[in-house]
C-alpha positions as CSV (number, residue, x, y, z in Angstrom):
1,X,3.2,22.8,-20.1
2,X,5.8,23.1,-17.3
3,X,8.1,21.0,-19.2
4,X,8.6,24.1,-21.6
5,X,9.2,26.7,-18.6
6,X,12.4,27.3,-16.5
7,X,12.2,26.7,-12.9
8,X,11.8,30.5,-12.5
9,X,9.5,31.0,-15.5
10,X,7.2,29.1,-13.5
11,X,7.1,30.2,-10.5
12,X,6.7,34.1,-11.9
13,X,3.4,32.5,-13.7
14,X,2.1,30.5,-11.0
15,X,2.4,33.8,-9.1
16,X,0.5,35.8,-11.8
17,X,-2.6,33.1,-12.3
18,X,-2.8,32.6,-9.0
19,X,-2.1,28.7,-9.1
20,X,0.7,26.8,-10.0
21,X,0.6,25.2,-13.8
22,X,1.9,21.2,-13.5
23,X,4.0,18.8,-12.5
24,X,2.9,16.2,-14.1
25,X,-0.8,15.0,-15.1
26,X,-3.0,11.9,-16.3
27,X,-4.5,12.3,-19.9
28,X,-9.1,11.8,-19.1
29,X,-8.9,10.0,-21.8
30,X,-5.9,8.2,-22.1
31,X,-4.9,9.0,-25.4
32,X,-1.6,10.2,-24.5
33,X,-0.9,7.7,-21.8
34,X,1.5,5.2,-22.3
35,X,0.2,1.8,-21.1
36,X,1.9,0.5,-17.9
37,X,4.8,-1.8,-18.2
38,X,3.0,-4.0,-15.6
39,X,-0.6,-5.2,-15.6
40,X,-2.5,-2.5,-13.3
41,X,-6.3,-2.7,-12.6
42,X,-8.7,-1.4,-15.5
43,X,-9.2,1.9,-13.7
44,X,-10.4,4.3,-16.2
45,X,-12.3,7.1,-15.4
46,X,-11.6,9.5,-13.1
47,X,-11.9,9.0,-8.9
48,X,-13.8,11.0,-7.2
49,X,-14.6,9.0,-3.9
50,X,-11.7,6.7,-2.0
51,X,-11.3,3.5,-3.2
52,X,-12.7,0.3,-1.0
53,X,-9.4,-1.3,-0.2
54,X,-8.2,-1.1,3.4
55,X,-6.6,2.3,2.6
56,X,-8.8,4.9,3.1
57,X,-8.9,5.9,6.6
58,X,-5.6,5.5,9.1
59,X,-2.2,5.9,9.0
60,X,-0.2,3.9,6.6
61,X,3.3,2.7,5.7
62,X,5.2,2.2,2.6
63,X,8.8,1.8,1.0
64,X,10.5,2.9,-1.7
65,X,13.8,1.5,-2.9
66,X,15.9,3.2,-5.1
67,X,18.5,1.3,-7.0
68,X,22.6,2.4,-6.3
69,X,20.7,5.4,-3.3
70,X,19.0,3.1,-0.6
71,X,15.6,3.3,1.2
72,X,12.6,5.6,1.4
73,X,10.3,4.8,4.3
74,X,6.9,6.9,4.2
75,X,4.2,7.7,6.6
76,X,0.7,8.2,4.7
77,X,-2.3,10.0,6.1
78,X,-5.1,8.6,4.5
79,X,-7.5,10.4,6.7
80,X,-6.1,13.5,5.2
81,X,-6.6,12.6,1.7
82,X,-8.4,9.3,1.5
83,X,-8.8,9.1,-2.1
84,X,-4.9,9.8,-3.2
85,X,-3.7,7.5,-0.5
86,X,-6.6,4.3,-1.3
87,X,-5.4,5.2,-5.3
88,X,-1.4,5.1,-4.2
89,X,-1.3,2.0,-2.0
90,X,-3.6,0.3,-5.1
91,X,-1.3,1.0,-7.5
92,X,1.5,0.1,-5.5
93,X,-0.1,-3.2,-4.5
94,X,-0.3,-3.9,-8.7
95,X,3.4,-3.3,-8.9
96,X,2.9,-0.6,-11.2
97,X,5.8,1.7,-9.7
98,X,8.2,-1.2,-9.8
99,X,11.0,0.1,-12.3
100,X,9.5,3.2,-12.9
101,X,12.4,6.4,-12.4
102,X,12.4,9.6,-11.1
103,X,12.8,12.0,-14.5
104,X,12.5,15.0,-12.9
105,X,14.9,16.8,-10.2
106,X,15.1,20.0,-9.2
107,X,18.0,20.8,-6.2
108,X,16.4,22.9,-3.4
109,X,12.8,22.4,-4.7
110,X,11.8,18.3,-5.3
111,X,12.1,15.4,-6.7
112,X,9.5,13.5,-9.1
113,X,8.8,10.4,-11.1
114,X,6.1,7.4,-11.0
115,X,5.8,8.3,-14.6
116,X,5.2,5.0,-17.3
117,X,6.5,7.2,-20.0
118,X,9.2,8.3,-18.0
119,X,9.3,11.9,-19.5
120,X,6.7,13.9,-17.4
121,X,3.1,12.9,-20.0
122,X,2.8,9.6,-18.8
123,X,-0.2,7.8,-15.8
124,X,-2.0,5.3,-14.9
125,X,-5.2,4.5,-16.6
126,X,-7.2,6.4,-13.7
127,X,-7.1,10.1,-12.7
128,X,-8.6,11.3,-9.5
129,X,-9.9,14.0,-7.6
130,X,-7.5,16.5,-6.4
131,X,-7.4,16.8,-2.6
132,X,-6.1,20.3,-1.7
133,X,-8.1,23.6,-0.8
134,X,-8.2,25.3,-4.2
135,X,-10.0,22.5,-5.3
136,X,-12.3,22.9,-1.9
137,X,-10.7,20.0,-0.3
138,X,-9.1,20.7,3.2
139,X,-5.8,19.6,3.4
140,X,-3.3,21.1,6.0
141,X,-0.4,19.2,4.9
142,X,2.4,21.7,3.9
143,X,4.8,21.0,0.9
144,X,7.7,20.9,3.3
145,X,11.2,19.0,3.2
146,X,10.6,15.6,3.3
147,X,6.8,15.7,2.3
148,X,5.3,13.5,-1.0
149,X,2.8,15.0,-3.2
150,X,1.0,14.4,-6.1
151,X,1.7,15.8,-9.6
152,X,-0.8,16.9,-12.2
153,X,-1.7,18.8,-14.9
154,X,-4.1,22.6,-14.9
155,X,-6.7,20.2,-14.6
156,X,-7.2,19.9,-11.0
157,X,-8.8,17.0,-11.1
158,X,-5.7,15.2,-13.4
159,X,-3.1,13.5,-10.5
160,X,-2.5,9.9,-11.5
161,X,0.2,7.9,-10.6
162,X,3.0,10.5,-10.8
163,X,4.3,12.2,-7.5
164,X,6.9,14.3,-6.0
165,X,9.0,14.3,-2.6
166,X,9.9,17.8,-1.5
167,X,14.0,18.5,-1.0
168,X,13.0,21.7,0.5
169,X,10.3,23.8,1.8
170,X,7.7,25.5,-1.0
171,X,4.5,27.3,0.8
172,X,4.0,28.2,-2.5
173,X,2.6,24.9,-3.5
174,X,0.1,24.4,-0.2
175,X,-3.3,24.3,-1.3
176,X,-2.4,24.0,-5.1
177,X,-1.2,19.8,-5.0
178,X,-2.1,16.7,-3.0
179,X,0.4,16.7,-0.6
180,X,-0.7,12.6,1.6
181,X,2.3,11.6,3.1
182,X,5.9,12.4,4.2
183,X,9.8,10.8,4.3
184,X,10.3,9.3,8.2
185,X,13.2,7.7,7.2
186,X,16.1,8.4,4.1
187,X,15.7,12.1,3.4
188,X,19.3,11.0,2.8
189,X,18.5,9.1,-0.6
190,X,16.7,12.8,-1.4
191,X,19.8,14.6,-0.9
192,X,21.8,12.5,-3.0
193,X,19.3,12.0,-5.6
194,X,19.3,16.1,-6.5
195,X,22.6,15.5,-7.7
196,X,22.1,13.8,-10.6
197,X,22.5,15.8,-13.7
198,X,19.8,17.2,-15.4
199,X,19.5,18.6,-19.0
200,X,17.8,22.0,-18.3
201,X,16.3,24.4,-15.6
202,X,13.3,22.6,-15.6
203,X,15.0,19.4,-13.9
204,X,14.8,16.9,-17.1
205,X,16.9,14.1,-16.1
206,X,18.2,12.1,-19.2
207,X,16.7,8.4,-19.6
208,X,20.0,7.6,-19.0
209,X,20.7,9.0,-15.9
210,X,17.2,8.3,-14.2
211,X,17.2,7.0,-11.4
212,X,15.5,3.4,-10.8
213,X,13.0,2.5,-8.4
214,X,13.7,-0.8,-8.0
215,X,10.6,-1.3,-5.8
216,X,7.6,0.3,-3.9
217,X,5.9,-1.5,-1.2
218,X,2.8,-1.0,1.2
219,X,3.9,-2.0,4.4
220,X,0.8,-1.6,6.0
C-alpha cells in the first residue's frame, strides 16, 4: 500500500508498473470500511453507470469549508465523468463529508482526505467505476494545480468517497485517477493547508493535527 512507501518510493514504482499504486481506496466488500459517522444512503456494490440524481450531465458547483483555513469553491464537470461527479454531489447531499479531515498532505504534490476512518483505509459503502483512460474511459482533465481527483486503491475500479486537490502539477497521474473537477476559488486554503506537519514522507498527518472540514455543500 502507498501508506508504506515514501513519496519517492512511489513514484520510482508507479514508473516501473506502469501505473501509479493508491491514494486511497474503498474495500468491495466493506469489511475494512469503517461505517460513516453520518447516515449515508445504502449504496453497496460497486457503480458502474451515473447515478439518477440531477448530477450527471452539466456543470456543477460545490463548497468546501475548512475549519481555522477558509473556503474551497469547486467547478465539477459532470459531463467529463458523470459517474464520479452524480456519486460526489450524493454523498455530499447525505452530509457524509461533514467533519471528515484531510489526513494526507504532501507539499508540491496534493492534498487528500474524505476518509471515515481518517487514516487513508476508510469509504463510503459504494465503490465506483474509475473514469480515466487506463481504465478505457476518456478523460482529458490533467492532474494540475488546483484540480480534485479521486483516490483509490490498484483496483481501478475502488474510488469511494476519498479525493485529493492537486498543490501542483503531476502529468504523471493523467490517465491513472478520476480527476472531475477543479479549485475556482481558494487555492489559497491549499497553500496553507501543505503546511501542516506531517509524520513521514508519505504525508501522514497526525489525528491531531488534521485538518477539519467543517462542511461540503453542492451549490448547484
Amino acid at each position: 500500500m502507498i501508506s508504506q512507501l515514501s513519496r519517492r518510493s512511489f513514484f520510482r514504482i508507479a514508473g516501473a508498473l506502469g501505473t501509479t499504486l493508491a491514494l486511497g481506496a474503498c474495500s468491495k466488500g466493506g469489511s475494512d470500511v469503517a461505517a460513516p459517522p453520518k447516515d449515508a444512503p445504502d449504496t453497496s456494490g460497486t457503480l458502474m453507470e451515473p447515478l439518477d440524481n440531477g448530477y450527471s450531465s452539466g456543470l456543477h458547483h460545490a463548497v468546501i469549508e475548512v475549519e481555522g483555513y477558509g473556503r474551497l469553491e469547486l467547478e465539477l464537470y459532470a459531463d467529463n465523468t458523470p459517474i464520479t461527479v452524480s456519486n460526489f454531489a450524493d454523498l455530499v447531499e447525505s452530509g457524509f463529508y461533514d467533519g471528515l479531515t484531510f489526513h494526507r498532505i504532501i507539499k508540491g504534490f496534493m492534498v487528500q482526505g474524505g476518509d471515515p476512518k481518517g487514516d487513508g483505509t476508510g469509504g463510503s459503502k459504494r465503490c465506483i467505476k474509475g473514469e480515466f483512460s487506463a481504465n478505457g474511459v476518456v478523460n482529458a482533465i490533467q492532474h494540475k494545480r488546483g484540480v480534485i481527483s479521486m483516490a483509490r486503491s490498484q483496483d481501478m475500479n475502488s474510488a469511494s468517497s476519498q479525493f485529493f486537490i492537486m498543490h501542483a502539477d503531476y502529468p504523471s497521474l493523467d490517465g491513472q485517477y478520476a480527476a472531475f473537477g477543479r479549485v475556482t476559488s481558494g487555492i489559497e486554503v491549499i497553500d496553507a493547508l501543505v503546511e501542516t506537519p506531517v509524520q513521514d514522507s508519505n504525508g501522514t498527518v497526525s489525528p491531531a493535527d488534521q485538518p477539519k472540514i467543517v462542511s461540503l455543500k453542492m451549490v448547484d
